[in-house]
N, C-alpha and C positions, 0 to 999 in steps of 0.2 A: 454722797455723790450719786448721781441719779441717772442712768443707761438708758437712752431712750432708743428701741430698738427699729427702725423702718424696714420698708418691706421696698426692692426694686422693683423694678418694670416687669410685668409677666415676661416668662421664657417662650421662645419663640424656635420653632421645627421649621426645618427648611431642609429641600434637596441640593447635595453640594453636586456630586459627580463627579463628573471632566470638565464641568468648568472655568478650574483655575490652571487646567494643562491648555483648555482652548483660549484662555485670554492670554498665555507667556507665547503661543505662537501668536495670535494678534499681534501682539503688542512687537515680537522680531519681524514681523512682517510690516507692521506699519498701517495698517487698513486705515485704522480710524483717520488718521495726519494723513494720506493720499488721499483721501472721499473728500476731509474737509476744505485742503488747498482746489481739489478740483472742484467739489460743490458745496459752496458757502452758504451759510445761512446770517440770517439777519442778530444782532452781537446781544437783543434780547433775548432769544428764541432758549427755550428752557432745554433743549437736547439739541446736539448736533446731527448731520446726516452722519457724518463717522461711527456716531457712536450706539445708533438704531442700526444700522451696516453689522457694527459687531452683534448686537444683541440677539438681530437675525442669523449671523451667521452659527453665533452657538446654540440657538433652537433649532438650526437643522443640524445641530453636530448632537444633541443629547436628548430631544423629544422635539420633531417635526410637528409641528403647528399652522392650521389655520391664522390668517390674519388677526380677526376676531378673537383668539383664545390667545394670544400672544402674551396679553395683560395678565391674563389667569397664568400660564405658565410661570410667568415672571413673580408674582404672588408666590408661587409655591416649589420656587428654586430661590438659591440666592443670588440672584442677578443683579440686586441693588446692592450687594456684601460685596459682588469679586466685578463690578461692570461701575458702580457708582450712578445707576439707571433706576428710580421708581418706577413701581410697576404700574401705576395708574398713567405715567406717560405713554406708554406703550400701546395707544389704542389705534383702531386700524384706519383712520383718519393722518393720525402721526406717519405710519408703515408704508402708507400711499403715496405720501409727498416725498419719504425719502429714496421708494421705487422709482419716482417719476424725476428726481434731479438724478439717480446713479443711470436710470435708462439712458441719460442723454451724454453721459461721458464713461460708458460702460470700458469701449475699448480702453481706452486711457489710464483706469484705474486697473485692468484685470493687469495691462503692459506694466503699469510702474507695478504695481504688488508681483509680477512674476518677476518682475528685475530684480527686487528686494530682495526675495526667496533664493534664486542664483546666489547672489554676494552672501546673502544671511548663513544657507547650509552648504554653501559651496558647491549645487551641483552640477553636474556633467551636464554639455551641451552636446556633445558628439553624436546621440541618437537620437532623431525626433518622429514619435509615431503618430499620423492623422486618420482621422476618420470624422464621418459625419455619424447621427443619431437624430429620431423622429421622437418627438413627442404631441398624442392626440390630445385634443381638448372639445373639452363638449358645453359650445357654446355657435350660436350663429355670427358673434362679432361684423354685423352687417356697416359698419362704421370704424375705420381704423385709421390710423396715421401713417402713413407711409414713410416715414423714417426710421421706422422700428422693423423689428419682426412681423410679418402677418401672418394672421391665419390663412393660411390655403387647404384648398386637396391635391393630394400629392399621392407618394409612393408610402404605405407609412410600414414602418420595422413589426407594427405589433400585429399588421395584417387588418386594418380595419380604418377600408379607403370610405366609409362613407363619413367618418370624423375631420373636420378640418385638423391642419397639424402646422405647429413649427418646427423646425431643425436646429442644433446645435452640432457645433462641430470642436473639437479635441484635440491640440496638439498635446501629447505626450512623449516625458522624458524617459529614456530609457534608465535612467538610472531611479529607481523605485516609482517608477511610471507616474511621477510628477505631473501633473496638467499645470502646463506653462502658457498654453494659449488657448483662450477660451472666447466663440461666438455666436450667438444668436443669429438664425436666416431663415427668409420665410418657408411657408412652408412647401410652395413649389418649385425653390429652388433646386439645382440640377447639384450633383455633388462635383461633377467635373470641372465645372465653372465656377468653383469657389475656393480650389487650388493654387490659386498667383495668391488671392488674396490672404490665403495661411501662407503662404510664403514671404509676403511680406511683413506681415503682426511677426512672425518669427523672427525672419531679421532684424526687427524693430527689438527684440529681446535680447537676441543674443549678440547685438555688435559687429564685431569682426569675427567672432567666432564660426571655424565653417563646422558644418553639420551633418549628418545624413538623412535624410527624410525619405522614411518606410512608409507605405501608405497601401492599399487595395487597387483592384483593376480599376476605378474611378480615378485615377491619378492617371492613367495612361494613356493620352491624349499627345496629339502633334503641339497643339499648341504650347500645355501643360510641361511637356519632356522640352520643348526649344526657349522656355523662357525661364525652367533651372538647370540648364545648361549655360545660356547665358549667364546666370545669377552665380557660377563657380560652384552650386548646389549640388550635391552626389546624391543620388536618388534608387531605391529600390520598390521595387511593386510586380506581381503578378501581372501576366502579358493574356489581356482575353481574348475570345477567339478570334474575335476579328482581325487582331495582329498574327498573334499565332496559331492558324486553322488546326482542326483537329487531325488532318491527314498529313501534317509534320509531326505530330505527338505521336500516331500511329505507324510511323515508319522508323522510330526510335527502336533499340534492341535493347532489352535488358542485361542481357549480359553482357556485350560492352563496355556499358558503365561501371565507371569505378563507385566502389563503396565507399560512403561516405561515416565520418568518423563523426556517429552526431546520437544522441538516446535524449527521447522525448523525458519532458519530466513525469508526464504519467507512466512512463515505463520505467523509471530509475530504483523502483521496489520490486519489481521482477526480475523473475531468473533470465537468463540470457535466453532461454529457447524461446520465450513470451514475451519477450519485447520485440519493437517493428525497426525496421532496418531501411534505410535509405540509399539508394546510387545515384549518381548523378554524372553527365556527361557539358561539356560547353559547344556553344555556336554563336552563329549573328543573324542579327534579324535585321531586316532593310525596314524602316516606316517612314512611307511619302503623306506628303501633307495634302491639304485638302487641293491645293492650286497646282499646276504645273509648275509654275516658275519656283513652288518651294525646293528647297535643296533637300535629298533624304536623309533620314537619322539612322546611321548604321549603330546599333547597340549590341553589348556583349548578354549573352542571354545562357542563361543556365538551367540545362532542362533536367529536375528531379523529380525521382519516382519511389515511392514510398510503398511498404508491405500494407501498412494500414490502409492507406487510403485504397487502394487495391482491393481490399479485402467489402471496405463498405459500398465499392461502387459495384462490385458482383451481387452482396446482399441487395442493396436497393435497385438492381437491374431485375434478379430473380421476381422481386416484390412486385416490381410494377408489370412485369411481365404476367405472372399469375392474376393479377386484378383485371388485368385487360384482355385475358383469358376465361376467365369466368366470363365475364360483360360480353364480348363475343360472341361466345359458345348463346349465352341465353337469347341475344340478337337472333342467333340462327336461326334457333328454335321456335320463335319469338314473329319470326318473317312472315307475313301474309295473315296473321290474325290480328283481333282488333286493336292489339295493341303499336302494330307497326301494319295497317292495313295496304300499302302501296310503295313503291319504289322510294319515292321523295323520304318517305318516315322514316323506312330502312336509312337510305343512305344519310341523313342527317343525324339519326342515332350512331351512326360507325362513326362518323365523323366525328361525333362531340364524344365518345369514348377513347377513340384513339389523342384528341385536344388533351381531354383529362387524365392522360395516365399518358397522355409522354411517348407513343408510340409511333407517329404519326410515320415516321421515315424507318421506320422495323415491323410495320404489317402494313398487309397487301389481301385486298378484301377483292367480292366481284359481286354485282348482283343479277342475278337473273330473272328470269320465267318460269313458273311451269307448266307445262305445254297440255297437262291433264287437266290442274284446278285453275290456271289462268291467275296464280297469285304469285306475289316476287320470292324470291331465294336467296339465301344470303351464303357465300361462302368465304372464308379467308385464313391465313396461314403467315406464320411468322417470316421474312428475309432472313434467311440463313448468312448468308454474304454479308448485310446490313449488319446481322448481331456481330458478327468476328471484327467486324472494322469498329465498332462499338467497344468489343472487348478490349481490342489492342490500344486502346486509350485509356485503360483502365490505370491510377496511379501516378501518371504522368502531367506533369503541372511546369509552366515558364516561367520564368524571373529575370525581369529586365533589369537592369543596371548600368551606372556608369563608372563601378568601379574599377579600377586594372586590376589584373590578375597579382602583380604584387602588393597592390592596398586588400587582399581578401581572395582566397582561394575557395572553391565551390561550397565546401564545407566552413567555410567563414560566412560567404553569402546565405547558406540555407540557416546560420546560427543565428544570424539577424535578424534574415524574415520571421525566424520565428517568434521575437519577441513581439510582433504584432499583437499579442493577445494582451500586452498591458492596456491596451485602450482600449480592447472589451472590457476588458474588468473592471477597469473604470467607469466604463457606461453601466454596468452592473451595479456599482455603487452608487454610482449616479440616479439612477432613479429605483435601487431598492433601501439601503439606509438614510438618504437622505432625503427620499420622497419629494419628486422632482413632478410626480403626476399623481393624481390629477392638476389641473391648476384650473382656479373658478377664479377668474378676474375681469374685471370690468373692460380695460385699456388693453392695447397691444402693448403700450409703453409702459405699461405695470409688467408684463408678462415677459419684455425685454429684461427689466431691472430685476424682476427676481431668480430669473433663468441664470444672468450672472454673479446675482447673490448666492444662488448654490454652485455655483462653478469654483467661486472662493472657499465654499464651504469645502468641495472637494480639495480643492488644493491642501485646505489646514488635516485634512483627513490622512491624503497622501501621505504629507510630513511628518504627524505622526506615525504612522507606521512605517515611515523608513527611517524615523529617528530608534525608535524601537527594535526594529532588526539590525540597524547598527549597532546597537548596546551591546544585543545576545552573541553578536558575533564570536568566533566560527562557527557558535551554535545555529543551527535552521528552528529550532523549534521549541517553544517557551511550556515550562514544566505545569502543570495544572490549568491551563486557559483554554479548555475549551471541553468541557463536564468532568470536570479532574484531570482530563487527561494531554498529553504535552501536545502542541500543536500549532502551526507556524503563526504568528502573530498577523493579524491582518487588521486594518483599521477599527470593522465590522466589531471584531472579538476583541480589542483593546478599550472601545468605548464602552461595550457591555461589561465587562471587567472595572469598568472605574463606575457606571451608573449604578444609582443607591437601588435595594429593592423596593419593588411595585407597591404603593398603600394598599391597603385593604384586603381583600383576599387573597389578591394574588401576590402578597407580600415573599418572597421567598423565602424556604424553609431553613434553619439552620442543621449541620449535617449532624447525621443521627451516632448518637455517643452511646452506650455501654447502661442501661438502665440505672446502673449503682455510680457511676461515674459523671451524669449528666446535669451539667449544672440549674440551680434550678431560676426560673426566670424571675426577672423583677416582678413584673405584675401579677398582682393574684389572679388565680384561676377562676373563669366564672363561674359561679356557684350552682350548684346543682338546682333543680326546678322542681317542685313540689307543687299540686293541685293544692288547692286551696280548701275545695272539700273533703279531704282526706285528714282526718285527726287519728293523734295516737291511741293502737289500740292494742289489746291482748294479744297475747297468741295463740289466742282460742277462736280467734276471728281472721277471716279473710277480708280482702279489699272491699270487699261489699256489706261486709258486716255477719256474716252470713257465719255458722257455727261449724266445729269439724264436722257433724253428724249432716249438715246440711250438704256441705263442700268436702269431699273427700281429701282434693288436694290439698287442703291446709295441716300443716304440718303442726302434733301438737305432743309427739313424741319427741322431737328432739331435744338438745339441750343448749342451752344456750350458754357462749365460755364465758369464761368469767369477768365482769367487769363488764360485759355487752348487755346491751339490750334483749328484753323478750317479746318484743314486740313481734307482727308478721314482718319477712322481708319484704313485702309487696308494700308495704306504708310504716315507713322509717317514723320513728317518733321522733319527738323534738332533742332526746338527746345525741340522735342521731345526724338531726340538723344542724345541730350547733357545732357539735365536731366537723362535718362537711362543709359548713358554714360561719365560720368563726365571725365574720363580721358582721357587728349590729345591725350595721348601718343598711343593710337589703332587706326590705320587704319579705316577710313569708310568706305573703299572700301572695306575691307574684313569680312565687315558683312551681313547678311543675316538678313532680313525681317523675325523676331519669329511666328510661324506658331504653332497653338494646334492643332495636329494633333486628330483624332478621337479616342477616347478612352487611347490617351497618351496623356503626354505633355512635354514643353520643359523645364528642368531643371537649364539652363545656365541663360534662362531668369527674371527679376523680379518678373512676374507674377505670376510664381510658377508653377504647377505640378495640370493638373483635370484628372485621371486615369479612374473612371469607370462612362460614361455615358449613359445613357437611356434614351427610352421618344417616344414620339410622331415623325410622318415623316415631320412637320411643324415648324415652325418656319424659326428664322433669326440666322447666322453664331454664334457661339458657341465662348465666346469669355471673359473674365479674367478680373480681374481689373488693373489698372497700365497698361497694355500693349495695343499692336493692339490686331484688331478681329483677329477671329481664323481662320484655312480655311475652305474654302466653304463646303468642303466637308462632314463636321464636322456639319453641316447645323444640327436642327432640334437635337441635342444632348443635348439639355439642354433648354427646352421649355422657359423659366421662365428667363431666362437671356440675357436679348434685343439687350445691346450692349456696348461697351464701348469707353467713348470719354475722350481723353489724361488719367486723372487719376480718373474720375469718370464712375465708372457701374451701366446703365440702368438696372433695375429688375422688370420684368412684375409679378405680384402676379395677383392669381385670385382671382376676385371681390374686384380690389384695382388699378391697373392701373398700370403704368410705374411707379417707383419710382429710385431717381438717386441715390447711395451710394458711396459716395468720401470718399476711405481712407484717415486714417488718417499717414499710416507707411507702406512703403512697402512689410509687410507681413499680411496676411490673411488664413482664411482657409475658402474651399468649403466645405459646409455640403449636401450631400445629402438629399433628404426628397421628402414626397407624391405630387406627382400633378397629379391625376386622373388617366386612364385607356387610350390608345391610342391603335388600333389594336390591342385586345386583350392581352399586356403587360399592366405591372404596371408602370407607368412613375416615372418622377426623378424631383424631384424641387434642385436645386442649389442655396443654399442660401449662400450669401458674409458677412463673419461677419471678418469686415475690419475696419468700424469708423462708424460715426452717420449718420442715415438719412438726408437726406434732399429732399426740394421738387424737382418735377419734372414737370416743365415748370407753375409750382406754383401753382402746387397740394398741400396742407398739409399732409406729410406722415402719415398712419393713423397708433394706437398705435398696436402694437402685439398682437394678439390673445393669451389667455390663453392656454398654451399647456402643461398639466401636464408632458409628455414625456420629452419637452423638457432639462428640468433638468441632463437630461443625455448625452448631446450633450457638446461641450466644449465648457465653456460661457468667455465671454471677462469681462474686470475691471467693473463696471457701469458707470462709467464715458464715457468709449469708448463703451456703449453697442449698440450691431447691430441688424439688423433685419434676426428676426424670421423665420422659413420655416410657411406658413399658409396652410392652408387647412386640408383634412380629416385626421383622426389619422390612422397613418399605423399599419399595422398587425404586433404582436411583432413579427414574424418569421422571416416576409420581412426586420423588421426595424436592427434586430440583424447580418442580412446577408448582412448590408450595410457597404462601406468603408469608411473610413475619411480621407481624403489629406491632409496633411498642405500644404501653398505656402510658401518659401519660395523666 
């Protein structure tokens, strides 16, 4: 009977991730089967739009990509294992066509996928937060579609009007700040005026369901407040000055108002004296419409004042006060010389200082003459009256509504507004993990379709992370997720939890285990490097060939243990090789002689890694166990560590001699520790805790000093216990500011 043995298909490495957590929400959500019913493709066509939809949306949920690298990512994840997508379809001709049929039924797909999401995790419709957001693009798009988004210039969030920008806008659920309503708008669209139209995509979601809609002072408009009032809509938002001037906020008393029964979340780990405190009082505010003949919106307004806020609008009053006092003062001085030569200079200089620092209506300037040198004067002085009425608005903020005072009492109203900040954080996520900017694209209607491509993305981002805080619950904060340490789960730190690590260098390190305890890795270690010109030689010779009578430094007293080599330690002979190098299969010509460089070292090698050394300008070559010495250069970096012969290290202790330390495995760690003072620094002992003592040309090595510190250094089994660092006990300052190497 004859065994014929075949060999499979090479094995194949691939990045898995959160791939198959982001295809189980795809697939409850439906993305793919809404894209396709709404944008069909021809019944040849090798990929669907649904299903380049998904592939995009988990390249922005696990490594953000370029159009053009799309293919390569897909290559080197498994997208065609957990998606059933070749990577070679993926190219950016394919990504274009499926941007430009999703641009043109963007609302329709983002509507049905958020209706899904509702029914799928059941969520709450009762709060909905809006806001708009800018993003710049740096292109001149002197040709676009006007059905889409455009680029404009506008107002942009990141402060940088000279970039055309488009806007996206955000409804957000209050219950784990869900984006249920997502849309692109150009970029000089007004936010006020884009208002009805989230009103309606919302309605369009939610049914019958009614809702509250929390939104910024851009929501509070006559026309905005009278068409969701019509719509049965309950509505919250800040009242800007123009509804609510600042000399009704300033006729407010603080004491007065009742305290309100409400602690920020950043104040919930504070002691009660360090946290900010809220009161709050009610009234009504009249707002007439643009026309006579409108009827007015009398609204219940609730006026709350906050310690904090109080507290920063004193710091940034002080601040800008001081800048525009400096700037001033130099004006003055400044007046009638070349640099403000005449009236006009002066007076345009106070003026464009007072613009810039916000003073305009709190100083009160004059210029004059001087009647000797005939050149102008500048004087001025803060509004004393001005600052007090300034003050007295310090911490005081409106809040319109149409709630009754039985649907939400002050302290209900002020607990809602606050959760406005889920749809920052969402913009947060929005364009920091999901990399939302830059965008380099051709079309507007590219620029539409993938604006809502990340809008999905967010959506599946949200879900998991409020699938996940559901799980932990009553727990807030998940044990190890966030650098060991416990910490509230957030999308951001859930997907970095599930992504494999980095190839190459930046592969992440596994955590560091116990030298004797540590397991050891599959792959062989790279093999030490040896110069090619360097052959075995006596050890009557140094690295250059050179005799002891030539070279002082070559050591021709010593002895060499037993079983080792007598070679120099500076050129390892080939028994030396072959131990450090067990496999045939490497070249010795293309090795290099392992050199510890000063203050680094070499990681390929057995020896292992000594980073930080110190010490005296004395001594002999700085140099490891297991390997050759180190180089010369490195001289005097490690006072206390004599030398090393084949696989035992000499270790000079003071008031104890030379003692030899032969590991017992080729890993070890350097401990740093005290050896006295040298030139004014604090020196370094390097202690090898690698295997047991032994004597040293038949010294008895003497027992450890008792060193109550040492208990905090990493101690090996007792069986294989090593020798101690001796001498003075270091300063705990010095001793805490010291590093630990493993060798590997």
């Amino acid at each position: 009977m004859t065994v014929v043995a075949g060999y499979g298909p090479p094995s194949v490495e691939k990045m898995l991730g959160a791939l198959p957590v982001v295809r189980d929400f795809l697939r409850r959500l439906g993305v793919a089967s809404v894209v396709d019913r709404l944008c069909p493709v021809r019944e040849d066509a090798r990929l669907t739009h649904g299903q380049v939809i998904e592939v995009l949306i988990a390249n922005r949920l696990t490594c953000p990509t370029a159009m053009v690298r799309v293919a390569d990512w897909a290559a080197a994840w498994a997208v065609e294992e957990v998606f059933d997508v070749a990577a070679d379809a993926l190219n950016d001709d394919r990504i274009a066509r499926a941007l430009d049929a999703l641009a043109g039924q963007a609302e329709a797909v983002v509507g049905s996928v958020g209706a899904a999401a509702v029914t799928a995790f059941a969520l709450d419709l009762s709060q909905v937060h809006w806001d708009m957001t800018s993003i710049s693009l740096y292109g001149a798009y002197p040709q676009v579609d006007p059905g889409y988004a455009t680029p404009r210039h506008g107002h942009p969030k990141d402060r940088r009007p000279d970039l055309k920008q488009v806007q996206t806008g955000l409804g957000v659920l209050g219950d784990g700040g869900v984006p249920l309503v997502a849309k692109a708008y150009d970029g000089g669209a007004a936010e006020v005026s884009q208002v009805v139209g989230a009103l309606r995509a919302l309605q369009t979601v939610a049914g019958r369901r009614e809702f509250l809609l929390v939104g910024d002072t851009k929501l509070v408009s006559y026309g905005n407040l009278t068409e969701l009032a019509a719509a049965g809509t309950r509505f919250l938002a800040p009242a800007p000055k123009s509804v609510v001037p600042a000399a009704v906020l300033a006729a407010l008393d603080v004491t007065t108002a009742a305290p309100v029964d409400y602690v920020a979340v950043r104040d919930r780990e504070k002691f009660a004296h360090q946290r900010g405190f809220y009161r709050a009082c009610e009234g009504l505010t009249t707002m007439r419409g643009p026309r006579k003949n409108n009827p007015p919106l009398i609204l219940r307004t609730v006026y709350v004042w906050s310690s904090a806020r109080a507290q920063a609008a004193v710091s940034a009053r002080q601040l800008k006060l001081d800048k525009a006092r400096d700037e001033l003062d130099r004006l003055a001085r400044t007046a009638g010389t070349r640099y403000h030569p005449d009236d006009t200079a002066v007076r345009a200089r106070a003026e464009q200082v007072c613009r810039t620092r916000r003073v305009t209506a709190l100083a009160r300037y004059d210029i004059g003459l001087d009647p000797d040198s005939g050149k102008p004067t500048f004087t001025w002085a803060f509004d004393q009256t001005a600052l007090d009425a300034d003050a007295a608005t310090d911490g005081w903020y409106a809040l319109l509504t149409n709630l009754s005072a039985d649907e939400a009492d002050p302290a209900e109203v002020l607990r809602r507004y606050k959760g406005q900040e889920k749809v920052e954080r969402r913009y947060s996520d929005y364009k920091g993990p999901l990399a939302v900017a830059p965008l380099f694209l051709r079309t507007n209607q590219r620029i539409d379709g993938l604006i809502h491509v990340i809008c999905l993305a967010l959506l599946v981002f949200t879900l998991i992370e409020r699938a996940v805080r559901q799980a932990i619950a009553p727990a807030e904060k998940l044990p190890g997720l966030y650098a060991g340490r416990p910490a509230r789960p957030t999308g951001r730190l859930i997907l970095e939890a599930l992504a494999p690590p980095a190839p190459g260098p930046h592969r992440r390190r596994p955590a560091r285990l116990h030298p004797q305890t540590r397991t050891t890795p599959t792959a062989p270690a790279r093999p030490p490097r040896h110069r090619p010109h360097l052959t075995p030689m006596t050890r009557k010779q140094d690295h250059r060939g050179r005799s002891a009578q030539q070279n002082p430094k070559c050591e021709t007293r010593g002895y060499p243990p037993a079983g080792k080599s007598t070679c120099h330690p500076w050129a390892p002979c080939a028994d030396q090789r072959r131990r450090a190098d067990p496999t045939p299969s490497s070249p010795p010509g293309r090795r290099r002689c392992p050199r510890v460089r000063p203050g680094r070292g070499d990681r390929g090698s057995p020896a292992g890694t000594v980073r930080r050394n110190a010490g005296s300008d004395r001594g002999p070559p700085m140099t490891t166990p297991g390997a050759p010495a180190g180089n010369p250069r490195a001289r005097a970096r490690c006072p206390n560590l004599w030398r090393v012969r084949g696989g035992a290290a000499v270790v000079r202790e003071p008031g104890v001699g030379r003692v030899a330390v032969v590991p017992s495995s080729p890993v070890g760690i350097v401990v740093p520790g005290a050896w006295g003072r040298r030139r004014g620094g604090r020196g370094r002992t390097y202690t090898i805790h690698s295997g047991p003592s032994v004597p040293a040309r038949g010294r008895p090595a003497p027992a450890p000093a008792h060193r109550p510190w040492a208990s905090r250094l990493p101690q090996a089994p007792p069986a294989r216990r090593a020798l101690l660092p001796t001498g003075p006990r270091p300063r705990a300052s010095c001793f805490h500011r010291r590093q630990r190497r493993m060798i590997a």
